[in-house]
C-alpha positions in Angstrom: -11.4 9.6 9.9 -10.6 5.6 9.0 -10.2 2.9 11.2 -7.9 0.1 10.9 -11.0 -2.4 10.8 -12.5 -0.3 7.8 -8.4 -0.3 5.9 -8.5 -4.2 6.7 -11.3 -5.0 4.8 -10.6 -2.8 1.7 -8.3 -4.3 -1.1 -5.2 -3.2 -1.7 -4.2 -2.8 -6.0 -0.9 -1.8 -6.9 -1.6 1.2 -9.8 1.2 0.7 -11.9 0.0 -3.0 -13.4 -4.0 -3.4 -11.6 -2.2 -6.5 -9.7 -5.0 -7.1 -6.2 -1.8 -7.2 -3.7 -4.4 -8.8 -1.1 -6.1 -6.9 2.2 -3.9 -5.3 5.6 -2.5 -7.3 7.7 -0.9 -5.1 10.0 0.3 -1.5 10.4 4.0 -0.4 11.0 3.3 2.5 13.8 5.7 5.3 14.8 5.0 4.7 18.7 6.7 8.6 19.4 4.7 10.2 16.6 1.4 8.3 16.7 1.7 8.2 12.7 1.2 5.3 10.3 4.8 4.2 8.7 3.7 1.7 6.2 0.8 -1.0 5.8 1.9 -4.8 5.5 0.1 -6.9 3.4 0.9 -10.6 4.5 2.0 -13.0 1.2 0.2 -15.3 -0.6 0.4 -18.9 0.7 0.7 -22.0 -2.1 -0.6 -24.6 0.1 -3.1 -24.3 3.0 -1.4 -21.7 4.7 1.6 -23.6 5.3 4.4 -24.0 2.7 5.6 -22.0 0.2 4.8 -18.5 1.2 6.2 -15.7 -0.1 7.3 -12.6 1.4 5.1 -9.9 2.9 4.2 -6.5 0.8 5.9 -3.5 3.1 4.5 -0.5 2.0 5.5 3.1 3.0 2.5 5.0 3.6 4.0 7.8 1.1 3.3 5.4 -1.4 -0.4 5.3 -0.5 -2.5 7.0 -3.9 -5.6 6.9 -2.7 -7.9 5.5 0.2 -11.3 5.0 -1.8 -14.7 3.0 -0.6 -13.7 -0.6 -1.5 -9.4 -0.6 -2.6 -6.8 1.1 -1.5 -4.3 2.3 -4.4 -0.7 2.3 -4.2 2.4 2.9 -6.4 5.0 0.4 -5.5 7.6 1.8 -8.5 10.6 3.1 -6.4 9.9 7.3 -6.7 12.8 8.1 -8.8 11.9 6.4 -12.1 9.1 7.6 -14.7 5.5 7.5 -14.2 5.6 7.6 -10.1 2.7 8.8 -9.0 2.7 11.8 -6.3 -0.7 13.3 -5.0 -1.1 16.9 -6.0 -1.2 17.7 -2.4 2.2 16.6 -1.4 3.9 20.0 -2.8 6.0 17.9 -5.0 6.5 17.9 -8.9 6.2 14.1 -10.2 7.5 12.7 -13.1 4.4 12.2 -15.0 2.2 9.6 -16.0 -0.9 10.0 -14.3 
């Protein structure tokens, strides 16, 4: 079992380019199922916090990797096009790559 404070402190890296996307900020929670929808990673700020930002990371838990001890890895590629990643336990065939 996680907990949100243990996701918010972990890093979260995109696995198609290595890029550090930043740390949770929030969770998107299906209040009928009880289930994670997608973690939001707030956008980076150009000048203390105020002007500038750019748009918050949404990202569908399905496109989750892996949870590990320090980062969390996900593939932001949309899951039709070559090289997205899908964990051997989803039952699905993916196209390759990793």
């Amino acid at each position: 079992m996680v907990r949100i404070s243990e996701l918010q402190s972990k890093d979260v890296v995109n696995v198609e380019d290595g890029k550090r996307l930043g740390t949770i900020g929030d969770l998107e929670i299906d209040l009928d199922s009880g289930l994670i929808r997608a973690i939001v990673i707030p956008g980076q700020t150009k000048f203390f916090g105020m002007v500038g930002g750019s748009q918050d990371y949404i990202i569908p838990w399905s496109q989750i990797v892996k949870i590990g001890a320090d980062v969390i890895l996900v593939d932001l590629r949309p899951p039709g096009e070559p090289g997205y990643y899908l964990p051997p336990q989803s039952g699905k065939r993916g196209t390759g790559g990793y």
